[in-house]
C-alpha positions, 0 to 999 in steps of 0.5 A: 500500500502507498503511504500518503504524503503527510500535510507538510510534504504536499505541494502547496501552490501559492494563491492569489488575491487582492488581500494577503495575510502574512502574519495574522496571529494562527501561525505558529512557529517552533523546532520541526514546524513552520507554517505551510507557505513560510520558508528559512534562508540562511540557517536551520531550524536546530539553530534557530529554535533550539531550546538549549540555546539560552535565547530563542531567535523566533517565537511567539509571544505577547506584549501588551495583550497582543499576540505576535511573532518575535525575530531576534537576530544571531550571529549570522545573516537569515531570512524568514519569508512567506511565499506570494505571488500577486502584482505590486499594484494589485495589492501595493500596501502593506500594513503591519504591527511591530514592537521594536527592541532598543538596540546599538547602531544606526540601524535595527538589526531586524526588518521586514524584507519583500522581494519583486520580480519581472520589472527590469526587461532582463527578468525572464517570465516566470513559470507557475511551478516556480510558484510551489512551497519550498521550505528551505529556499526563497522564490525567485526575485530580481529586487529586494527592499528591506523596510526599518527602524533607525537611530533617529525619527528624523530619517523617516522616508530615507531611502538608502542604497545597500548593495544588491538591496534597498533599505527604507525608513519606515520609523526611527528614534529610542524614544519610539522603541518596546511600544506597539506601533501600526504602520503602512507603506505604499510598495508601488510609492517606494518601488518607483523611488527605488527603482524609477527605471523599472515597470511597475505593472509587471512587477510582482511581489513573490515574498514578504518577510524578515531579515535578521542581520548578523551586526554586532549588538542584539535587537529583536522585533516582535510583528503581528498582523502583517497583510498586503492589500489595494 
């Protein structure tokens, strides 16, 4: 008799939509379980939810009666991703909750990453398999824009260059820090800022998640209720 395939090794085929939940407080995330949809890049899971480890660097928590996730950043690089597959324009906002950590530097060591595909001429179309769930690897992309906290609230609204990437002050200052905030940010706004040159109708968003940098100091993030919508 075939043994049928257990509920995480079935292929999960990314939907689509005019509202995306990414993070909406049902997902849970430990050693040897990750929501269907979400992928870790960098790392693997032994070191990221040990419970040996003296600090875990993602778990659940709640602060101030809200339930959220936490990303605390380690000695190297990792990104914690939820697969998408929907144009910028159709659902260009994204909102989210986030409860920032005081921390060293100018710039927090954890924040939102989203990754685009297919406005630059150069970016073959991609096909739909492209599209299916893999734990352990991002999905494609050609753009990264990683959206922060720094040192001053002054910066908000910089847009800095940062290699292969761009980085966005969505909020900044100490005195802005381990209190909820809710945030929104306009990605075809900011796309257009970053990358003038590309064409934003045939830009899709594959993913939306988490970058912890591995920059000396710790700081930590708890999110909740992160969504993508028009």
């Amino acid at each position: 008799m075939t043994q049928r395939a257990s509920y995480d090794e079935q292929p999960y085929k990314i939907g689509t939509g005019s509202r995306i939940d990414i993070l909406d407080g049902r997902e849970r995330f430990y050693k040897g379980h990750r929501p269907r949809g979400w992928t870790l890049s960098g790392l693997d899971e032994d070191e990221i939810f040990s419970s040996k480890k003296q600090v875990r660097h993602i778990f659940q928590t709640q602060k101030e009666g809200q339930q959220g996730l936490h990303i605390q950043n380690f000695k190297q690089d990792y990104i914690l991703a939820r697969y998408t597959n929907t144009r910028l324009l159709v659902t260009p906002y994204l909102s989210w909750y986030w409860n920032v950590s005081e921390h060293s530097g100018t710039r927090h060591p954890v924040r939102l990453l989203i990754g685009f595909y297919g406005g630059t001429a150069q970016s073959p179309a991609l096909a739909q398999e492209q599209f299916i769930w893999n734990k352990d690897k991002l999905p494609p992309y050609d753009r990264l824009l990683a959206i922060g906290f720094d040192d001053l609230a002054l910066k908000r609204a910089t847009l800095y260059p940062m290699g292969n990437l761009k980085y966005y002050v969505q909020r900044g200052g100490i005195e802005q820090t381990n209190q909820w905030y809710f945030e929104a940010a306009d990605l075809s706004i900011i796309y257009r800022m970053a990358w003038p040159q590309d064409d934003a109708g045939k830009t899709f968003i594959t993913f939306v998640g988490f970058w912890a940098d591995n920059q000396p100091g710790i700081g930590g993030i708890t999110f909740s209720k992160i969504t993508l919508s028009r």
